[in-house]
C-alpha positions in Angstrom: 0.0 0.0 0.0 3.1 2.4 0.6 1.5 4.6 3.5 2.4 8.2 3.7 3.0 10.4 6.1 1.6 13.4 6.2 2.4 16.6 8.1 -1.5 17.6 9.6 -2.3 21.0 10.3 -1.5 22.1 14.0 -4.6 21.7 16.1 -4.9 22.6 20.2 -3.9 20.0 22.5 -7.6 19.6 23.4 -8.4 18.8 20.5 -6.8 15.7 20.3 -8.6 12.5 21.3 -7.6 8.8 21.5 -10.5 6.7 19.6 -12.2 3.7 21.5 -12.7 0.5 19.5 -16.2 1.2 19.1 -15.1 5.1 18.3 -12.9 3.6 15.4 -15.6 1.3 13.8 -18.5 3.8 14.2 -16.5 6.4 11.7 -14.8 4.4 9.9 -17.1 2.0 8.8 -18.8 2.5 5.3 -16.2 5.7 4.9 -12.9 5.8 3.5 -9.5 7.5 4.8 -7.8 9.5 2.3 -4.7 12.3 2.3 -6.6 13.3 -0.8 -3.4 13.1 -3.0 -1.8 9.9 -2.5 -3.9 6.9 -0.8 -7.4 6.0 -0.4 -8.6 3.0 2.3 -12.1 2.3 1.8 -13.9 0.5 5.2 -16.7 -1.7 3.7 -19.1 -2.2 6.7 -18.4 -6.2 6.2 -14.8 -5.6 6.9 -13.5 -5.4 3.3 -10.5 -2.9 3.2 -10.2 -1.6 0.0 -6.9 0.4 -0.8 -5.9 2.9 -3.6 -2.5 4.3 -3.7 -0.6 5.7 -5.8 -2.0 3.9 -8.6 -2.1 0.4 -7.5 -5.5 -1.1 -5.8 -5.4 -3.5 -3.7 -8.3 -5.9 -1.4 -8.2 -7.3 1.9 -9.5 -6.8 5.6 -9.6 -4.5 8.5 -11.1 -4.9 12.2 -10.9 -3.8 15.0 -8.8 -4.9 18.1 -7.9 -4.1 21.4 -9.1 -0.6 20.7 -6.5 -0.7 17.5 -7.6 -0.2 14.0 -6.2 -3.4 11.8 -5.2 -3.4 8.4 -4.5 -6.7 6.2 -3.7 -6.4 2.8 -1.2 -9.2 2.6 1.4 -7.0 2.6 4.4 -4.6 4.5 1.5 -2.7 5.7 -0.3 -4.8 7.7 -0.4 -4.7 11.2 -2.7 -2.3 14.0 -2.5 1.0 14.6 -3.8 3.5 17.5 -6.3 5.9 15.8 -6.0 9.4 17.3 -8.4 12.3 15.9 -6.5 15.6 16.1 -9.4 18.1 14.9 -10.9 16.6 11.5 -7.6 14.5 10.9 -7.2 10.7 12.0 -3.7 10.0 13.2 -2.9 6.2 12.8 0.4 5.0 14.8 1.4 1.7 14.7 1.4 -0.5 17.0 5.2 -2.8 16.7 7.1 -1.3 13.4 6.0 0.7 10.7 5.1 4.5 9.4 2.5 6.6 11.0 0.3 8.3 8.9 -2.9 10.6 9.0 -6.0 11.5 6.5 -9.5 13.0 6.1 -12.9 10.7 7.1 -15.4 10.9 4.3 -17.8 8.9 3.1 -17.1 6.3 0.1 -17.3 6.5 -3.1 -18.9 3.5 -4.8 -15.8 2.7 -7.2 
């Protein structure tokens, strides 16, 4: 998938929230997660992950665990991250090794 990182705009430190399990699936589900240049992770509500980046698509799963968003695309990627909103941007740090990266919550388009 190649993940980005992506410097997000400087927000207050109240505005920055760890997400709950249930936080994570309620907005992510049925939305996608884009830095509206290089990726795009669509969250099907039955736990499809779709991913579009930087020209390659890809299919596989996410979930949630352990208050941890988890990605599995069969690839580098994979693995959980803590989801952190920071104003209107989600934060995802992984959990072992790997790149944090951030995005925009909107809903899915239907391609």
């Amino acid at each position: 998938m190649g993940l980005t990182v992506v410097a997000s705009a400087g927000a207050s430190a109240e505005n920055v929230r760890k997400l709950s399990g249930a936080q994570i699936r309620a907005r992510l589900a049925g939305m996608q997660l884009t830095d509206e240049v290089h990726y795009r992770l669509v969250y099907e509500r039955d736990g499809t992950l779709r991913s579009y980046s930087m020209g390659t698509k890809k299919v596989g799963k996410w979930s949630v665990e352990k208050d941890e968003l988890c990605l599995r695309l069969g690839d580098n990627d994979d693995g959980c991250y803590t989801v952190t909103l920071r104003g209107e941007r989600f934060e995802m740090a992984p959990s072992g090794v790997g790149l944090a990266f951030d995005g925009i919550v909107r809903p899915a388009d239907k391609n």
